[in-house]
C-alpha positions as CSV (number, residue, x, y, z in Angstrom):
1,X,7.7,63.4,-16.7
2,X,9.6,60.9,-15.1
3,X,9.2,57.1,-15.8
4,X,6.3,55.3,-14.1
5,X,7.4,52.5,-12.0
6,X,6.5,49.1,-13.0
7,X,3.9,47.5,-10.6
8,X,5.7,44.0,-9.6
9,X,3.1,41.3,-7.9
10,X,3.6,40.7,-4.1
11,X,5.5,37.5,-3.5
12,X,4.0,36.4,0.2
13,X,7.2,35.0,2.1
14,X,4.3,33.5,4.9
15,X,5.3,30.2,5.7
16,X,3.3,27.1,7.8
17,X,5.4,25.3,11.3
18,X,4.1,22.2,11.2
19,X,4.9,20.1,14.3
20,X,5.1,16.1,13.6
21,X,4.0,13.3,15.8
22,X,6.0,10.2,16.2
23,X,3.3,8.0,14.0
24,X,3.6,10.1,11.1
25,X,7.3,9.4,11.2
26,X,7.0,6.3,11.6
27,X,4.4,5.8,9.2
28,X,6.7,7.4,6.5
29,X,10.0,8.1,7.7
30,X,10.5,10.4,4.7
31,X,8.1,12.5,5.6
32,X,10.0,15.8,7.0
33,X,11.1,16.0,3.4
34,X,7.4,16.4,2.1
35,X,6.3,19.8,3.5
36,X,8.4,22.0,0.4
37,X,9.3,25.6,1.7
38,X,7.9,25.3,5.7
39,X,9.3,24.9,8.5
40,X,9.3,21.6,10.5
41,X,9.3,20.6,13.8
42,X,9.6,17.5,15.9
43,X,9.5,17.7,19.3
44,X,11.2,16.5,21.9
45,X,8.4,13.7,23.0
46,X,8.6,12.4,20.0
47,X,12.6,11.5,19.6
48,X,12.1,10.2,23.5
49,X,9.5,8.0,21.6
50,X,11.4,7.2,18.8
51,X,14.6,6.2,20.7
52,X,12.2,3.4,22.6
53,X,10.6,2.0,19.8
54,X,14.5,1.8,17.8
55,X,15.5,-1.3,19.4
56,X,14.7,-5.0,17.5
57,X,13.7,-6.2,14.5
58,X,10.3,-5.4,13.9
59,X,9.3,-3.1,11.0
60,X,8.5,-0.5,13.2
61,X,12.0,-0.4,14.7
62,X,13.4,-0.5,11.6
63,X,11.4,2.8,10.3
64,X,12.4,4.7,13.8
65,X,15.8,3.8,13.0
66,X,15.5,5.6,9.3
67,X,13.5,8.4,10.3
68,X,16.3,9.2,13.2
69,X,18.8,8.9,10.4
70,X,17.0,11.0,8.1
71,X,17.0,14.1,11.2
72,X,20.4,13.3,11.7
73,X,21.6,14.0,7.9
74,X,19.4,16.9,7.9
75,X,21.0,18.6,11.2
76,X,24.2,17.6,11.2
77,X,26.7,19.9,12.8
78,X,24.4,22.1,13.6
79,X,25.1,24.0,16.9
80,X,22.1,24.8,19.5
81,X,21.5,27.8,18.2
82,X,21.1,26.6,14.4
83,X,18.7,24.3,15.5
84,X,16.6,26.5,17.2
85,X,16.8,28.7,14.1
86,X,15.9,25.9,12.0
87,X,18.5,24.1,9.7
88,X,17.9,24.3,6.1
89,X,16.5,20.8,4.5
90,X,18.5,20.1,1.4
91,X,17.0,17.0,-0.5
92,X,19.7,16.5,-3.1
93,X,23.1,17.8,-3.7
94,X,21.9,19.6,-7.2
95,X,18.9,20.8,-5.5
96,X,18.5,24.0,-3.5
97,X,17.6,24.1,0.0
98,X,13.8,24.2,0.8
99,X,12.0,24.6,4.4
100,X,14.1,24.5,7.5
101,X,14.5,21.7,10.4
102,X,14.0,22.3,14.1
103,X,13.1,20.6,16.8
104,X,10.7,21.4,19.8
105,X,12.6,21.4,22.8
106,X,10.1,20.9,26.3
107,X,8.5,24.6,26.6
108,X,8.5,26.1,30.2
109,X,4.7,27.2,30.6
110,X,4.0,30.5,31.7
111,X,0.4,29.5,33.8
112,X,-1.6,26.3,34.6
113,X,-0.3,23.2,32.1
114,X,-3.1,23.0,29.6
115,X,-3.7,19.3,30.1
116,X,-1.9,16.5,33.1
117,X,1.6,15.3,31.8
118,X,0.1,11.8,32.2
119,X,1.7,10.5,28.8
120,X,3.3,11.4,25.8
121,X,0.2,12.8,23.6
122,X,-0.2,15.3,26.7
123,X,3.4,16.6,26.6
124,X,3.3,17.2,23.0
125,X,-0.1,19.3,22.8
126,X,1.3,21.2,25.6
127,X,4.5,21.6,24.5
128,X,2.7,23.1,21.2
129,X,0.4,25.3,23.0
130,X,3.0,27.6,24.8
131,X,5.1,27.2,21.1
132,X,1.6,29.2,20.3
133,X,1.7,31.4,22.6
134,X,5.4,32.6,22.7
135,X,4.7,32.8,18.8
136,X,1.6,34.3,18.4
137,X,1.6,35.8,14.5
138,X,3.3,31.7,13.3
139,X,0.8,29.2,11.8
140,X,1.4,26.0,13.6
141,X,-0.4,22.8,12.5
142,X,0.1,19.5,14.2
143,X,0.5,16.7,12.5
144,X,-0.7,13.2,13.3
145,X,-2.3,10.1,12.5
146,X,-3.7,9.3,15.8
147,X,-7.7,10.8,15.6
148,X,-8.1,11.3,19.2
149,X,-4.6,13.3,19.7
150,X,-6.0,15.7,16.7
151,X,-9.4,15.6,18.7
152,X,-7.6,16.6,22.0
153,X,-5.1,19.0,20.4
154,X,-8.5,21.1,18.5
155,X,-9.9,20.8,22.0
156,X,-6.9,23.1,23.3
157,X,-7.0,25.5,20.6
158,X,-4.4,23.6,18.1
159,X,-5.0,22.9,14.2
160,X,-4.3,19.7,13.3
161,X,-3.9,17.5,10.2
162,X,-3.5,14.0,9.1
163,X,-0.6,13.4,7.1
164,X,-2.1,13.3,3.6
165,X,1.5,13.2,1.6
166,X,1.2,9.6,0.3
167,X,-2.5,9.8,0.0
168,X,-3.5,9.4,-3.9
169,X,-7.2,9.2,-3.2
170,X,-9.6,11.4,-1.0
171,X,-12.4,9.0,-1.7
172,X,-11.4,5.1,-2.0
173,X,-14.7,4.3,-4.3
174,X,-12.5,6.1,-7.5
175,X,-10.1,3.0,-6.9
176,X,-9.8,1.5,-9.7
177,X,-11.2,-1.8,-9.6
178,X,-9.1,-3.5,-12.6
179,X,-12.3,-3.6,-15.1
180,X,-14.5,-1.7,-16.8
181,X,-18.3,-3.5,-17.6
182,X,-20.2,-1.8,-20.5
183,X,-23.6,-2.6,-20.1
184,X,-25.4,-4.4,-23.1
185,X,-23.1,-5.4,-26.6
186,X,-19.4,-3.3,-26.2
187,X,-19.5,-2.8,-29.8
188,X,-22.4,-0.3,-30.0
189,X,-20.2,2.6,-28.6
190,X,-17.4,1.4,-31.4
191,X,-17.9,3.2,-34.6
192,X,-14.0,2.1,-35.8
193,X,-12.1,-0.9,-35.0
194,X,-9.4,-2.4,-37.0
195,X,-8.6,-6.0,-36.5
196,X,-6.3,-8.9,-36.6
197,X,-4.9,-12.0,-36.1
198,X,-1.3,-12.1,-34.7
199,X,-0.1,-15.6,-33.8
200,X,-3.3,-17.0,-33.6
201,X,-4.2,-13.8,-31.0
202,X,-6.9,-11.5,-31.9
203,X,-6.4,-7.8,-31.8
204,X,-8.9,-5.2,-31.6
205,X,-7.3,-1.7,-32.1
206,X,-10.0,1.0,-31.2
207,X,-9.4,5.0,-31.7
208,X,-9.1,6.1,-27.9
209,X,-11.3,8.8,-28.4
210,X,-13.7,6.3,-28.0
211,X,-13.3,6.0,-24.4
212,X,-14.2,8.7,-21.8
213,X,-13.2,6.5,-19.3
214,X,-9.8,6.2,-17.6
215,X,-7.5,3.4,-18.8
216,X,-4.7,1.8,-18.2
217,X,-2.4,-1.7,-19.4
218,X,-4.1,-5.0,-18.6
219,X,-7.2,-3.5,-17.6
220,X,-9.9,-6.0,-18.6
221,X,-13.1,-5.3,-21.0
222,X,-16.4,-6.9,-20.2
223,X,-20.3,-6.5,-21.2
224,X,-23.4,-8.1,-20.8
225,X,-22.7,-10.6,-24.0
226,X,-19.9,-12.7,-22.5
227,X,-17.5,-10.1,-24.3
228,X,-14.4,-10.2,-22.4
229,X,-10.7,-8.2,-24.0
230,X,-7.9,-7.1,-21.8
231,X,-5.6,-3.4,-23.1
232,X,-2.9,-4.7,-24.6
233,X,-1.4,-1.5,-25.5
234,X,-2.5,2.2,-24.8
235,X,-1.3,5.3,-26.7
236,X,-3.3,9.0,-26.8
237,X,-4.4,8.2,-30.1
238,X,-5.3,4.5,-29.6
239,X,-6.3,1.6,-27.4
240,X,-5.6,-2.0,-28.7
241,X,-7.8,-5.1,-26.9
242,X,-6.5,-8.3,-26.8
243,X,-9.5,-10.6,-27.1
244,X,-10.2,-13.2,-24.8
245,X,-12.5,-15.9,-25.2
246,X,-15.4,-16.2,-22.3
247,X,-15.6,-19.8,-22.3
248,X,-11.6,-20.4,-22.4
249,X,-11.1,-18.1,-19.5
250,X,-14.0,-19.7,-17.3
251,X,-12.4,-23.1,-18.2
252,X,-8.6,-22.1,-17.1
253,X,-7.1,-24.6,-14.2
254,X,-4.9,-24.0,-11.5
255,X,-3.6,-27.2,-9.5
256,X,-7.2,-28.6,-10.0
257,X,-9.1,-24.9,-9.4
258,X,-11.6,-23.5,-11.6
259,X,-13.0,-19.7,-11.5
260,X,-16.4,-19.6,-10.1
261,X,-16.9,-16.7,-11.9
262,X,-16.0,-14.2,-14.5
263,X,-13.9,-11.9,-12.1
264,X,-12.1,-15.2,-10.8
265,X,-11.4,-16.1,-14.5
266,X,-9.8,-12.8,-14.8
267,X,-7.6,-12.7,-11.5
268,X,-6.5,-16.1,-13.0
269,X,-5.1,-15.0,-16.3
270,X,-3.5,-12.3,-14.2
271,X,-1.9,-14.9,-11.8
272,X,-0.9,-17.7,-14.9
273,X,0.4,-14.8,-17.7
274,X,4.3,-15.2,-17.2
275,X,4.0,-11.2,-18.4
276,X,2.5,-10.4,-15.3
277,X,5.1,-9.5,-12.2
278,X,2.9,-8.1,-9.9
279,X,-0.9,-9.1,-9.4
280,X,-2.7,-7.2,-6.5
281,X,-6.1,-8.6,-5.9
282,X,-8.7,-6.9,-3.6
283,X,-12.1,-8.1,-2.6
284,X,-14.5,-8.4,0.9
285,X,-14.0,-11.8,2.7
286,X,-14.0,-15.6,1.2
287,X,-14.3,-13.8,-2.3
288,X,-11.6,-15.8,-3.1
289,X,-8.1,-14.2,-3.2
290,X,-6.0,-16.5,-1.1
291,X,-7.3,-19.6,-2.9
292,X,-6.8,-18.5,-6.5
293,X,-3.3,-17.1,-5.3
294,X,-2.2,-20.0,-3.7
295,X,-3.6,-22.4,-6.5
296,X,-1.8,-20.5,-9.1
297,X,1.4,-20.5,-7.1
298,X,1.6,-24.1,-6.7
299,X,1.1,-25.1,-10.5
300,X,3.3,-22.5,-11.3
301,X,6.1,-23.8,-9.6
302,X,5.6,-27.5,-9.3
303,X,3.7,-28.0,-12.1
304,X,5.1,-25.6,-15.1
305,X,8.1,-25.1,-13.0
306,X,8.3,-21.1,-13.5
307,X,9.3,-20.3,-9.9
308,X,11.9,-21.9,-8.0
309,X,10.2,-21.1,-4.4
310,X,6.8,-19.9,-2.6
311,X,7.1,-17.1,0.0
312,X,4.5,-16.6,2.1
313,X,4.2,-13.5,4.2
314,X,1.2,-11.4,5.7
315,X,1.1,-7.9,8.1
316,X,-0.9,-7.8,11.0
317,X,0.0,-5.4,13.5
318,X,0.0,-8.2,16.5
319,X,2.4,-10.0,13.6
320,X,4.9,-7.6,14.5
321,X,4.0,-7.3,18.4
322,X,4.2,-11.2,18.8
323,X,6.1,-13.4,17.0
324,X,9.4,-13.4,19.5
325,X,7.1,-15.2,21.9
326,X,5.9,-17.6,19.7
327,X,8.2,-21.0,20.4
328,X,10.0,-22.5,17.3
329,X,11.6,-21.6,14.5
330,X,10.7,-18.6,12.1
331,X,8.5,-21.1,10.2
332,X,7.0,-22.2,13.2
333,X,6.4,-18.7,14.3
334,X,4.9,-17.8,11.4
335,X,2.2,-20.7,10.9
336,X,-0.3,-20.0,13.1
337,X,-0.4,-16.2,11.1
338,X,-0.5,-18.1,7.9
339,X,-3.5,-20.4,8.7
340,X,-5.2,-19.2,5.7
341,X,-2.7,-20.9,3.6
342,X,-2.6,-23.7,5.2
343,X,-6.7,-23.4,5.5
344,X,-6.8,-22.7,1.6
345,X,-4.4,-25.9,0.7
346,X,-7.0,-28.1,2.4
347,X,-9.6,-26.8,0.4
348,X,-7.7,-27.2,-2.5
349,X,-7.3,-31.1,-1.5
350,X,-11.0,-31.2,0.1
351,X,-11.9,-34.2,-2.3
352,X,-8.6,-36.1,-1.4
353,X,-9.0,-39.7,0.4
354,X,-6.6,-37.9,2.9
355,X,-7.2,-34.5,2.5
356,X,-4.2,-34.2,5.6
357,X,-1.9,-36.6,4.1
358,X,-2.4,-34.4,0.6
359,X,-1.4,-31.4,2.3
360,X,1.5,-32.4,4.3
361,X,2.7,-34.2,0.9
362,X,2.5,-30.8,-0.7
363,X,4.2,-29.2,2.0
364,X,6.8,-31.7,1.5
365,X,7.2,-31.5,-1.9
366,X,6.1,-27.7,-3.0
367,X,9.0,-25.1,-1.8
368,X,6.3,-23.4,0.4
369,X,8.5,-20.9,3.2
370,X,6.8,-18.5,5.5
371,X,8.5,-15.5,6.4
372,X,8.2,-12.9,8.5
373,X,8.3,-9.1,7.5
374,X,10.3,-8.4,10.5
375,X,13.6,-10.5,8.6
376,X,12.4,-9.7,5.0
377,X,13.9,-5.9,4.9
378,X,17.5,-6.7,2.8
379,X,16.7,-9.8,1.3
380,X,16.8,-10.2,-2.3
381,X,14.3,-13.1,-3.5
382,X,15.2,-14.6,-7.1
383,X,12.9,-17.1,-9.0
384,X,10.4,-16.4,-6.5
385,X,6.5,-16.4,-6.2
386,X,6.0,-13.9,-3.3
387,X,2.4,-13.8,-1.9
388,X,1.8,-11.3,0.7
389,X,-1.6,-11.6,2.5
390,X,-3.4,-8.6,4.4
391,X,-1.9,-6.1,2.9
392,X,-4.4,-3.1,3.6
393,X,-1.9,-3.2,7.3
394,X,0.7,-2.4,5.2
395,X,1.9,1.3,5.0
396,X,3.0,2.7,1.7
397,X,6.3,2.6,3.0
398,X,6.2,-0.7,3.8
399,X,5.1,-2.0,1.0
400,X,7.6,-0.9,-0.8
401,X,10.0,-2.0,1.0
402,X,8.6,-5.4,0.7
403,X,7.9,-5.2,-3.3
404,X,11.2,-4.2,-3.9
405,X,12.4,-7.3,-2.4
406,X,11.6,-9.3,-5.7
407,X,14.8,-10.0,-7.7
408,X,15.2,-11.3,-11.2
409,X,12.3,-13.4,-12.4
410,X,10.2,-13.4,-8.9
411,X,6.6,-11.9,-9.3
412,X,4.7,-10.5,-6.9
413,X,0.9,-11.1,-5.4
414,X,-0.7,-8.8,-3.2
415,X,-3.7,-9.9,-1.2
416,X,-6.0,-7.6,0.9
417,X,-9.2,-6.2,1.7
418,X,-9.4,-2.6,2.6
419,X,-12.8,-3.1,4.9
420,X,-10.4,-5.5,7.2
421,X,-7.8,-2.4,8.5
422,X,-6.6,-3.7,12.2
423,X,-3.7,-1.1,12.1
424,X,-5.0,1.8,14.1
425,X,-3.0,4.2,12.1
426,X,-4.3,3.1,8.5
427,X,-7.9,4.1,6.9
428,X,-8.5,2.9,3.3
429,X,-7.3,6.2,1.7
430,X,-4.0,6.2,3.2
431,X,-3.6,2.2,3.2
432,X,-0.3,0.3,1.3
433,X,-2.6,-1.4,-1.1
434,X,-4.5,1.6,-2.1
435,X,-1.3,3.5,-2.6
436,X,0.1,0.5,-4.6
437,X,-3.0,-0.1,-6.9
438,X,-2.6,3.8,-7.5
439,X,0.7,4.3,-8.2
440,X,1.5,1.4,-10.1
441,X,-1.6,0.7,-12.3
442,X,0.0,2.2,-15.3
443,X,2.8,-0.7,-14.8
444,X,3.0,-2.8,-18.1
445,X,3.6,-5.5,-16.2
446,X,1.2,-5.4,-13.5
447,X,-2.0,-5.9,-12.9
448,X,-5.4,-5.7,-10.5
449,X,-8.1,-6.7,-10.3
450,X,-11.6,-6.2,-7.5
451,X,-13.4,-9.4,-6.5
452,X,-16.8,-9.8,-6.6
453,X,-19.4,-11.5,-4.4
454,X,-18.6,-14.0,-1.8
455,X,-18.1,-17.5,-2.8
456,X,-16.9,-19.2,0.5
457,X,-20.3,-19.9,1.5
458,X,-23.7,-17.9,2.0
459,X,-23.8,-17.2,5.4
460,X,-20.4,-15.2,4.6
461,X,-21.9,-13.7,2.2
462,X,-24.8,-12.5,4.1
463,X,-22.4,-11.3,7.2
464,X,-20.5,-9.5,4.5
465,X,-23.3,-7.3,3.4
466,X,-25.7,-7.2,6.6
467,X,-22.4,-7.4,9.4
């Protein structure tokens, strides 16, 4: 009797064609190198689009120009026919070629156009839906950040996506919000602590098995007894606390500002620990990040002299449409954009004799520059403080292009408010900050932290909730 075969498992060679739209490139110019083994295509529309948008100085230029860069390195030489084929996407020279390039050249329709050429969203679902019909047995997903183009392109029969790549999160309320509050005394739950006293710093070291909850460094410790610790160290078999005193932290000053509350005490020591290189504070409106930023800034750098310089910068999306016409010089530009500095340095001097004469003297005296995004990309800040306001309009590519500006002894604060997204393209999930506070909350020297409540005044407070 002969020998019976082996049975092998079937290995399915299907693959998906997924068809970008010009945001998504935008949005992360990377991201043709994010869809492992499938094939890719851009159409033509959407280099048309990019070529426009390549010219200047604005971010968005900039990413056009690197996402065109990135196609090019990926074609090539590549003849006509190549392309067509698909060109193989090779994202390292060690690494093996995965998923193939091609792009979507204008398809000549065999009946009626499926909707009127009337702009650039048309062309493209159009230009898809006789792709689908000349290709019947391919998958084809479009995908796009612009909800009404997927709405439109489902209309006509197309499946569409948004780009979830650099999406941590599918559901922003498992952000971590910096803190963890056990309710009643903290040291009911612990059945083992060891502690002590390390230049005159108290210690708590607590088996980790302790916790069900996920931690992370500098992640602060509170309860209903005024207990407040922050992890000083995390290991699988251990977590050790560094204790912290309620009354000291509520008593911490900052160019003449106290903390209104406990979570203000605790962005503080954030903001004033020289450990700390990058401090990203969230919270809803008048909660109080700007003023605690700004606060700390200045008595770090005039006061305690840490920092040589203050840079000020914030997204908005008309930030990047209209600054050109604005008349002056970059700082100039920039000012009316960065009102809430300015707004939060008056408050700050509110109790002055001259409360304008205080703040043009600080002006004067603190190193205090605004800069635009649009001229930050390439710079290398050293001995800076870098505070950059709104930052739930900044994409995760963005962002990093922006953190990564700090050089040698420059820290970082990030200021936002993910209810406040003006940038079309950007929901909380898929925000900058939210993929910063993800990424980077395991950073030994970073920290965040989620304001509570609305301090600016009650009627803010009240629009906040009921608005």
């Amino acid at each position: 009797m002969g020998k019976a075969l082996e049975a092998k498992p079937i290995i399915s060679t299907q693959t998906t064609t997924y068809i970008l739209d010009s945001n998504v490139l935008i949005h992360d110019p990377n991201s043709i190198l994010n869809f492992e083994e499938h094939r890719v295509l851009i159409p033509m529309t959407v280099l048309e689009e990019l070529d426009k948008l390549k010219n200047g100085k604005q971010t968005i230029a900039a990413d056009c120009r690197q996402a065109i860069r990135i196609i090019d390195q990926i074609l090539g030489s590549a003849s006509p026919a190549e392309i067509e084929t698909g060109v193989a996407i090779t994202r390292g020279e060690k690494a093996e070629p995965q998923g193939t390039l091609s792009i979507l050249s204008h398809q000549e329709a065999d009946n009626v156009t499926t909707l009127p050429t009337s702009n650039n969203d048309n062309k493209i679902i159009n230009d898809i839906c006789q792709y689908q019909r000349n290709h019947p047995d391919t998958e084809v997903i479009l995908v796009t950040k612009d909800i009404n183009m997927r709405l439109k392109s489902r209309g006509c029969g197309i499946h569409s996506e948004d780009y979830h790549s650099d999406q941590l999160l599918s559901d922003i309320g498992m952000l971590t919000n910096g803190y963890l509050h056990f309710e009643g005394n903290f040291w009911d739950r612990v059945n083992e602590v060891n502690t002590q006293q390390v230049e005159g710093a108290t210690y708590h070291r607590i088996p980790r098995e302790t916790f069900s909850e996920d931690l992370y460094l500098n992640q602060f410790f509170l309860d209903d007894t005024g207990f407040v610790a922050r992890v000083h160290s995390l290991t699988d078999d251990e977590v050790q606390l560094l204790h912290m005193s309620h009354e000291t932290l509520m008593n911490q000053e900052a160019w003449g500002l106290q903390p209104l509350d406990i979570y203000q005490a605790m962005a503080l020591n954030l903001l004033l620990d020289p450990d700390i290189h990058l401090v990203n504070l969230t919270g809803a409106a008048g909660s109080g990040k700007t003023i605690l930023a700004l606060a700390a800034a200045i008595e770090m750098t005039v006061a305690t002299k840490q920092f040589r310089r203050i840079i000020a910068t914030r997204s908005t999306r008309g930030l990047d449409e209209d600054i050109g016409y604005l008349p002056g010089t970059e700082a100039e530009k920039m000012e009316p954009w960065l009102g809430a500095i300015t707004d939060n340095l008056e408050a700050l001097h509110y109790d002055d004799e001259s409360t304008n004469g205080s703040v043009d003297y600080i002006l004067k005296q603190v190193p205090l520059h605004f800069k635009s995004l649009n001229y930050i990309r390439g710079r290398s800040f050293q001995q800076s403080l870098i505070i950059i306001d709104e930052c739930q309009n900044l994409t995760p590519h963005q962002i990093k292009t922006i953190i990564t500006r700090a050089g040698a002894g420059s820290k970082v604060i990030c200021l936002g408010n993910l209810a406040q997204i003006d940038t079309p393209y950007l929901a909380p999930t898929s925000s900058g900050l939210t993929y910063m506070t993800e990424r980077l909350k395991n950073f030994p020297h970073g920290g965040a932290l989620q304001l509570k409540g609305v301090p600016r005044s009650p009627l803010a407070a009240y629009a906040e909730e009921y608005l």
